[in-house]
C-alpha positions as CSV (number, residue, x, y, z in Angstrom):
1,X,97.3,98.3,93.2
2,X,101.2,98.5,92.9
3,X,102.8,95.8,91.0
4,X,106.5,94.8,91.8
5,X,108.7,91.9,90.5
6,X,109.9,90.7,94.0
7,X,106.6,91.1,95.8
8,X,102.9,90.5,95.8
9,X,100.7,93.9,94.7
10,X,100.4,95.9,97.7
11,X,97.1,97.1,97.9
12,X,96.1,100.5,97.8
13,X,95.1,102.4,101.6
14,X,91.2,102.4,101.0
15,X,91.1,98.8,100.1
16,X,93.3,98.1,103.1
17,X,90.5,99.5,105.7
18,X,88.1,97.7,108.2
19,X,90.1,94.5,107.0
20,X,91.1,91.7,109.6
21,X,94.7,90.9,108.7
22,X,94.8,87.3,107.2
23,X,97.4,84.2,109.1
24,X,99.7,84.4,106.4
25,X,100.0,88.6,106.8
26,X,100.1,88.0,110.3
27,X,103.1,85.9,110.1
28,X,105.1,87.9,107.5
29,X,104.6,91.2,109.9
30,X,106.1,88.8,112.6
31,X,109.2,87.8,110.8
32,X,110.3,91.5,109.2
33,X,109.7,92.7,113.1
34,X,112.1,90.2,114.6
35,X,114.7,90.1,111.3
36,X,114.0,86.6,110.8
37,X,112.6,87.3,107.2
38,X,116.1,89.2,106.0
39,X,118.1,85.9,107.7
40,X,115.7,83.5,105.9
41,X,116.0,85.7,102.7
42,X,120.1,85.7,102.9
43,X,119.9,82.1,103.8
44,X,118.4,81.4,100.4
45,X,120.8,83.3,98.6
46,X,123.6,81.5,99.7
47,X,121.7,77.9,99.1
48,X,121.2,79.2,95.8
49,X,124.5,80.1,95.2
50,X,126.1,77.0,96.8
51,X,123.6,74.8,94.2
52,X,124.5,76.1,91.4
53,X,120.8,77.5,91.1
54,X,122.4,81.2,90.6
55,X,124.9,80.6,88.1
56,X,122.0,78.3,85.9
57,X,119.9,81.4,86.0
58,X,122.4,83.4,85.1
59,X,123.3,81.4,81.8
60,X,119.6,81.5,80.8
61,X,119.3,85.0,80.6
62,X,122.9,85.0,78.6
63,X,121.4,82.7,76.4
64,X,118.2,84.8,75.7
65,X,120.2,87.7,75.0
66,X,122.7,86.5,72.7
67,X,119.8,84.8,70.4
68,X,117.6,87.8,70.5
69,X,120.2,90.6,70.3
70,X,121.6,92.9,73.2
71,X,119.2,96.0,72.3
72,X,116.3,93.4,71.7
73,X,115.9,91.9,75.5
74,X,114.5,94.4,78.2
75,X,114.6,93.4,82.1
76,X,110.7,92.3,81.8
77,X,111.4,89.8,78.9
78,X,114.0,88.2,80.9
79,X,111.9,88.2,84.2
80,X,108.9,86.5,82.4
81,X,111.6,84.0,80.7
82,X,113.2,83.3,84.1
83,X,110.3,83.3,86.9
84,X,108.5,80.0,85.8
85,X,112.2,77.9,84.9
86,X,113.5,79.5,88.4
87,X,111.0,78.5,90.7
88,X,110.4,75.3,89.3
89,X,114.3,74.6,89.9
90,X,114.7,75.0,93.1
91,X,115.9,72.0,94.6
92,X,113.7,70.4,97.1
93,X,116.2,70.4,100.0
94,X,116.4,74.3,100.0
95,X,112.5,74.2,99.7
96,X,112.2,71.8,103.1
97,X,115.2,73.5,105.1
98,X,113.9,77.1,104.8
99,X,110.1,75.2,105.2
100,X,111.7,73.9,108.4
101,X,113.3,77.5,109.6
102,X,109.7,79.0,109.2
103,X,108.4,76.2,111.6
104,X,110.7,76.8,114.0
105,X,110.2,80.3,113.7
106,X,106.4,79.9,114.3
107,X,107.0,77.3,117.2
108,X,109.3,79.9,119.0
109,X,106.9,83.0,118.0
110,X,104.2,80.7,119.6
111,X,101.5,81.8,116.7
């Protein structure tokens, strides 16, 4: 399996055969085909921007750098610092507008 920080492990070719696609694959094929996911995806950025949600982020890693030292802190210790405090951050009215952008995309795609 590959691992990757901004995306589930994608599974190797031979595990991938004779398998039935699951709902939630099914859907995420449908919105990179019609773009949706990229809009979504931008979307997001610019809620997270407009929130603050960026710039908090932003000033955790700063913090975790000056205490440990510039040549102390590699790109993985800040990842594993920041992926639990950023997700649990996000406010709940970006959650339920991007929930609600999914269900309209699903109602339109008819799935």
């Amino acid at each position: 399996m590959k691992h990757s920080v901004n995306r589930p492990p994608t599974p190797d070719a031979a595990e991938d055969q004779g398998k039935e696609p699951t709902l939630q694959e099914i859907i995420n094929i449908k919105l990179i085909e019609s773009g949706e996911k990229e809009r979504l995806m931008e979307l997001l950025r610019e809620r997270l921007i407009d929130c603050g949600w960026k710039d908090e982020m932003k000033a955790l890693c700063r913090a975790h750098v000056k205490k440990k030292g510039r040549t102390n802190v590699t790109v993985d210790d800040l990842v594993h610092l920041i992926t639990p405090k950023g997700r649990a951050s996000v406010p709940d009215s970006v959650k339920a507008e991007l929930l609600q952008r999914i269900r309209t995309f699903l109602m339109s795609a008819a799935l």
